[in-house]
C-alpha positions as CSV (number, residue, x, y, z in Angstrom):
1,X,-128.0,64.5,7.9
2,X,-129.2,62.7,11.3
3,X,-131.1,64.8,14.4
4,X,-131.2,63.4,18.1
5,X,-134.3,62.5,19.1
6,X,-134.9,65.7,21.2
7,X,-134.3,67.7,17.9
8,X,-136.6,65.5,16.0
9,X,-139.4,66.3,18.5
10,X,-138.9,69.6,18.8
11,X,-138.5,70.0,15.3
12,X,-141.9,68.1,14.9
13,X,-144.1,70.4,17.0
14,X,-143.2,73.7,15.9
15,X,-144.1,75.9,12.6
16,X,-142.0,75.8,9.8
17,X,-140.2,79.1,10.4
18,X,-139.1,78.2,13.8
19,X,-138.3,74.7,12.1
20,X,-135.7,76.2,10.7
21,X,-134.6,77.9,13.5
22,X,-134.3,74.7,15.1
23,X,-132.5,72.8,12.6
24,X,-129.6,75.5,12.5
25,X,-129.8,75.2,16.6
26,X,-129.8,71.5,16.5
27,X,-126.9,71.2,14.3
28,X,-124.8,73.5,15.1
29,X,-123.8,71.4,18.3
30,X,-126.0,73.5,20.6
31,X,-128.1,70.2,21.4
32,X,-130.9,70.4,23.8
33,X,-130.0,69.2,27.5
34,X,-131.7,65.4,27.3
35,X,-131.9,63.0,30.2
36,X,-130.8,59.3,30.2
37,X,-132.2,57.6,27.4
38,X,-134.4,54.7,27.5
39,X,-133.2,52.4,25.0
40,X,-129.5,51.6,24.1
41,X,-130.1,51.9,19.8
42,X,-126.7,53.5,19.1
43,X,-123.6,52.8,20.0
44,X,-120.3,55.1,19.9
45,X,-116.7,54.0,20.4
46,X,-113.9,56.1,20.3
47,X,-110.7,54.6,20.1
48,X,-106.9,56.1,20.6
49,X,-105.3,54.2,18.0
50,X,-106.8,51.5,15.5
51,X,-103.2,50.7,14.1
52,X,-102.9,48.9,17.8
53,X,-104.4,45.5,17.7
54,X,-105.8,46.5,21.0
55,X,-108.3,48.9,19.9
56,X,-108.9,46.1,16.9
57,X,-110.1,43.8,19.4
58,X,-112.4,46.6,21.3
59,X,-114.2,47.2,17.9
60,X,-114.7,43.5,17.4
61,X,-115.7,43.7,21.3
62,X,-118.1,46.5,20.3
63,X,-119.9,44.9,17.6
64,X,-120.5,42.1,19.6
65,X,-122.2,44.0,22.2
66,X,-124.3,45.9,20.1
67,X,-125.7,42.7,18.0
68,X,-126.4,40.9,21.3
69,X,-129.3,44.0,22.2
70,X,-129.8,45.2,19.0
71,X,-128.0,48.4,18.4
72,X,-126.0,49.8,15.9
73,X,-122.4,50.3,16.2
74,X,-119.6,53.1,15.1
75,X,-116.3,52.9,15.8
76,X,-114.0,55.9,14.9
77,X,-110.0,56.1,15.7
78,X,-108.2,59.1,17.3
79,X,-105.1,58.7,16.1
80,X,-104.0,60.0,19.3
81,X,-105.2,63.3,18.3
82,X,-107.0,65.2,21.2
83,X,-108.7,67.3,18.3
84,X,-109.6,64.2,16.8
85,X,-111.7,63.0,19.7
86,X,-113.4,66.7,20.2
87,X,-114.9,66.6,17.0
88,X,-116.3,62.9,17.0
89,X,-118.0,63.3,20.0
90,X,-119.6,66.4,18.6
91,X,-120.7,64.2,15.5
92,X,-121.9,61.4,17.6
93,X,-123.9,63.8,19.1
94,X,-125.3,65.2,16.2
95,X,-126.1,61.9,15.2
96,X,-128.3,61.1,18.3
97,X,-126.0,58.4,19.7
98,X,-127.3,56.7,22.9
99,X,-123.8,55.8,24.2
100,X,-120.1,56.6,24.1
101,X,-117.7,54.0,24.8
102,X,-114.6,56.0,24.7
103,X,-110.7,55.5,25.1
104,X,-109.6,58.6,25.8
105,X,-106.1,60.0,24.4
106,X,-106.0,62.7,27.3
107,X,-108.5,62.0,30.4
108,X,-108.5,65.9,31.4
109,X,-108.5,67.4,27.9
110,X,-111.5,65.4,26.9
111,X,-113.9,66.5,29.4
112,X,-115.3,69.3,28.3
113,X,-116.4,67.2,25.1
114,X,-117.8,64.8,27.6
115,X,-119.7,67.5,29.3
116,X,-122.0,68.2,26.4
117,X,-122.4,64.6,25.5
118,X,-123.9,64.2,28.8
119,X,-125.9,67.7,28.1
120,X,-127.4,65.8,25.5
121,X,-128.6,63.1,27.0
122,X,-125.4,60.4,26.1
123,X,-124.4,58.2,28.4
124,X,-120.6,57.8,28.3
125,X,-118.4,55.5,29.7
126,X,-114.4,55.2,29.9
127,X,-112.5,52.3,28.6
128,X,-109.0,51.1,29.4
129,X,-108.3,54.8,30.6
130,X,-110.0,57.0,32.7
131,X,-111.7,59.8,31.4
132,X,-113.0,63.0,33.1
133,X,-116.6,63.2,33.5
134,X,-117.5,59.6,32.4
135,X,-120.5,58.2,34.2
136,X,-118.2,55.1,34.8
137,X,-115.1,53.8,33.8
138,X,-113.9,49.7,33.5
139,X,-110.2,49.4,32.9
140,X,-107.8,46.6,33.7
141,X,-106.4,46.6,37.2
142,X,-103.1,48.2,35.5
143,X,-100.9,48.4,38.7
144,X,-101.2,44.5,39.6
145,X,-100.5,44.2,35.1
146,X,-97.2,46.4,36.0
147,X,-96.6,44.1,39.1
148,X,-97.1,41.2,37.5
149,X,-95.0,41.6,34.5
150,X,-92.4,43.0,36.8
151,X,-92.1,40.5,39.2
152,X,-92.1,37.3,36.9
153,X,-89.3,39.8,34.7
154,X,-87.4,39.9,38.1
155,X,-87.4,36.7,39.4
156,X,-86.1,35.1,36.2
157,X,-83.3,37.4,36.3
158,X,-82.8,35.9,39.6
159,X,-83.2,39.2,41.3
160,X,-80.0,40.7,39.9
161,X,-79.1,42.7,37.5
162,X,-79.8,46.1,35.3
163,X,-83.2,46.7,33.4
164,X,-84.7,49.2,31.2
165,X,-88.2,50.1,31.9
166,X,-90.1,51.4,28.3
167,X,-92.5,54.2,29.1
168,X,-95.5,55.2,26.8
169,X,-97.6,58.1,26.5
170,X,-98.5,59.8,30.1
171,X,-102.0,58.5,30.5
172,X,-103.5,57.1,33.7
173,X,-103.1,53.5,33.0
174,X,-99.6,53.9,31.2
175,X,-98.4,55.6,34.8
176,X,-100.3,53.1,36.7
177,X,-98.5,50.3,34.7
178,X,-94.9,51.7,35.3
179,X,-95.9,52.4,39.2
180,X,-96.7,48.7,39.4
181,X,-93.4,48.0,38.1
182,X,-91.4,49.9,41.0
183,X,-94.0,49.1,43.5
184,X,-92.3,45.4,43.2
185,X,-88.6,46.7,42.5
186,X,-88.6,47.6,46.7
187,X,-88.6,43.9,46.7
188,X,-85.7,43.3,44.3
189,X,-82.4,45.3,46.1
190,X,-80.9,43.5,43.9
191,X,-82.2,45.0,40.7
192,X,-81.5,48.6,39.3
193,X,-83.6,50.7,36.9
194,X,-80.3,52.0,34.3
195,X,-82.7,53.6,31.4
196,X,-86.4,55.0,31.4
197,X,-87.6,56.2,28.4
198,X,-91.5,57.2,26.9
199,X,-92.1,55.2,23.2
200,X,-95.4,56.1,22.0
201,X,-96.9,53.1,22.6
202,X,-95.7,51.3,19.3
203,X,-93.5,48.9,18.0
204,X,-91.4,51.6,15.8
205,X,-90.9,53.8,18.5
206,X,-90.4,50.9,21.1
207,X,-87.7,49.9,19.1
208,X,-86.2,53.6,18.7
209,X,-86.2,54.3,22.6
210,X,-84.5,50.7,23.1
211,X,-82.1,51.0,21.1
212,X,-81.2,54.4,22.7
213,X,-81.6,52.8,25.7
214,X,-79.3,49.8,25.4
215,X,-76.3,52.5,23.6
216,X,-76.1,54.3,26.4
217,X,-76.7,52.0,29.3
218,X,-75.3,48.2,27.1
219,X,-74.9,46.2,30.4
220,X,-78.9,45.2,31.0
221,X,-80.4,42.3,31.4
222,X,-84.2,42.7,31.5
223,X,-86.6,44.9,29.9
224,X,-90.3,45.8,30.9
225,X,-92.7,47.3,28.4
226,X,-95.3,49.3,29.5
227,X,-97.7,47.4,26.3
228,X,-97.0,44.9,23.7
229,X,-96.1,46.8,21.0
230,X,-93.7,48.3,22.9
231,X,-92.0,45.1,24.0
232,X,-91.8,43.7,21.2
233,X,-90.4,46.5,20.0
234,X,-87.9,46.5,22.7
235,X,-87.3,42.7,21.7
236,X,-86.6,43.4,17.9
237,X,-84.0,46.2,19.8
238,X,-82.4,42.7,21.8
239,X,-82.0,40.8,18.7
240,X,-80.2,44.1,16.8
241,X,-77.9,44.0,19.2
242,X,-76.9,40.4,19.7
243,X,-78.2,40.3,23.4
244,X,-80.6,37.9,23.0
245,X,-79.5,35.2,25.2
246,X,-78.7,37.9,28.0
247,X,-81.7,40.4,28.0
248,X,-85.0,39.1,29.2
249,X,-88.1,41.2,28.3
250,X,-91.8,41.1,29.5
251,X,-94.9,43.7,28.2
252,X,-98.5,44.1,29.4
253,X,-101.7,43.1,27.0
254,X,-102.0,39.5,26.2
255,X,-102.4,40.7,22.8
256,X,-102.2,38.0,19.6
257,X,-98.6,39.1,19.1
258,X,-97.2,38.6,22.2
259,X,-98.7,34.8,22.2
260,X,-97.0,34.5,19.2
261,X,-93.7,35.5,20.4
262,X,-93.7,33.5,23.3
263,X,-94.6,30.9,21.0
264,X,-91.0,31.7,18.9
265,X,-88.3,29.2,20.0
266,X,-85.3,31.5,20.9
267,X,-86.8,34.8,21.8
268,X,-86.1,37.2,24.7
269,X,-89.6,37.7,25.3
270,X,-90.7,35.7,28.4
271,X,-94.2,36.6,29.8
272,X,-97.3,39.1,29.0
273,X,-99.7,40.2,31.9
274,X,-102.9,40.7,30.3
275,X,-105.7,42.8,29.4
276,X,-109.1,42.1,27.6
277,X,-110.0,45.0,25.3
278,X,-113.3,42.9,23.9
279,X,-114.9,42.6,27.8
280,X,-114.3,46.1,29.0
281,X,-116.5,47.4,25.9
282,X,-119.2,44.9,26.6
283,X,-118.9,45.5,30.4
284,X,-119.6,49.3,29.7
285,X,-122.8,48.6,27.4
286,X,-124.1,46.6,30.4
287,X,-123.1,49.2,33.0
288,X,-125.1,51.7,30.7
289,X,-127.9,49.5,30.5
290,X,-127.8,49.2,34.2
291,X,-127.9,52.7,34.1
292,X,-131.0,53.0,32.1
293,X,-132.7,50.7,34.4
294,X,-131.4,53.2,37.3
295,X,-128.8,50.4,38.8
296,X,-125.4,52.6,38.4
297,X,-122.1,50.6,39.4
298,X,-121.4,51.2,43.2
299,X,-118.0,51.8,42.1
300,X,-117.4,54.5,39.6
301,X,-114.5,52.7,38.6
302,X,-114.5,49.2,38.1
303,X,-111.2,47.1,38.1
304,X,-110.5,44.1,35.6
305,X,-107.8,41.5,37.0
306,X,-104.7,41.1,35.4
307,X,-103.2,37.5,34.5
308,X,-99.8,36.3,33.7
309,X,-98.9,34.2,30.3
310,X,-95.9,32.7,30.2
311,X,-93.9,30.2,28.3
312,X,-95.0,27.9,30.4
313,X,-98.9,28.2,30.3
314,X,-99.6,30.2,27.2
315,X,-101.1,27.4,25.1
316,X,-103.7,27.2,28.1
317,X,-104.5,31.1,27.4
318,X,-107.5,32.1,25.7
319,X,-106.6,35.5,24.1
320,X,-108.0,38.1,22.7
């Protein structure tokens, strides 16, 4: 069983009776209020969903960061669970981390939970997604990904046409993607959103929603995904249907997959607009160690530019 360092002290200078009094109070989530720590030793990350090779490449990102200073690092996977995330901040906590790099699965539902990590002294900062009461958060710029992808998508479909848009789950960057997209539609008169549907942010369910999609609403000819997984799900729901010399399709991530399938001689998917998972964890453990040395961001928020890979320049692409 592991003790923050403010239990540990105040377990240390008190008799044994109140010793124990102080071990039920220290684990028993009522932690001391602590203020910013001075070293960076431990390391939380707090992912939405390991099955997505996005999170993947924010734990590889993670261990990185810690080796480089010398911390040690846990990652631990939400599964999109709300509940999930609750109880691992509580345990990080409990087990005296100095920071929380979380993802969060709902940005308002997780505050609380973010309130008494920051009680206890943990500095915690918001990845990909904002989160409410993070000390900062570093995302991708996800309304220029959502232009991007939209506007390559609707210039090689000549600026005519019907498309699909594939939704996700209703989190900040998800709705900042999909406003992206229609912020460049006013520039398409040409274009018309015929379907609109949430997937879940996978493959399986990017497929499912297509497929809906393209039954009800079979004359389309482009396809955004609001992720990867999604679009390539929406691709696999292209090639079901023998469409896939008249449905274009475009995602956001820059993930591994989507080079590969850009790569694929014959497939519908034509461009990516990309995140990087890996430098938005190692961003964060520098803004907290800016923190520590009392040089907070100016920005609470701080932006990562999105690029466009294409066909036509993905083998110049670094990737995840």
């Amino acid at each position: 069983m592991q003790f923050t360092p403010r239990c540990r002290h105040a377990l240390a200078t008190t008799t044994a009776a109140v010793t124990m009094l102080g071990l039920t109070a220290c684990t028993s989530g009522e932690v001391e209020a602590g203020g910013t720590p001075q070293k960076i030793e431990q390391i939380g990350l707090m992912v939405q969903d390991m099955s997505n090779p996005f999170f993947s490449a924010m734990d590889k990102g993670a261990k990185e960061a810690a080796a480089k200073i010398g911390a040690t690092e846990n990652t631990q996977d939400a599964q999109l669970d709300l509940a999930n995330q609750n109880n691992q901040i509580d345990a990080f906590i409990q087990q005296g981390v100095d920071l929380i790099v979380i993802s969060a699965v709902d940005e308002n539902g997780i505050e609380p939970a973010i309130a008494r990590a920051k009680q206890a002294g943990v500095i915690v900062i918001a990845v990909d997604t904002p989160a409410k009461g993070a000390d900062a958060v570093i995302m991708t710029d996800a309304v220029q990904a959502g232009e991007k992808s939209c506007d390559y998508l609707f210039k090689e479909m000549a600026g005519t046409g019907n498309v699909l848009l594939v939704d996700g789950t209703p989190i900040q960057t998800i709705r900042d993607r999909i406003a992206g997209c229609k912020n460049v539609l006013k520039n398409y008169p040409g274009i018309k959103v015929v379907g609109q549907q949430a997937s879940k942010n996978d493959r399986a369910s990017g497929l499912a929603v297509t497929t809906d999609m393209l039954t009800a609403s079979p004359d389309v000819q482009g396809i955004f995904g609001m992720n990867d997984p999604s679009a390539l799900g929406a691709v696999l729901a292209v090639e079901q249907a023998g469409k896939s010399t008249q449905v274009k399709v475009t995602g956001v991530d820059g993930s591994p997959e989507a080079v590969a399938e850009l790569l694929r001689s014959g497939s519908p998917f034509i461009g990516t607009a990309t995140q990087n998972p890996a430098e938005m964890v190692r961003r964060a453990v520098q803004v907290a160690q800016d923190i520590i040395a009392k040089k907070p961001p100016a920005q609470q928020t701080i932006l990562i530019p999105s690029e466009l890979v294409t066909r036509d320049n993905v083998n110049e692409y670094q990737g995840w």
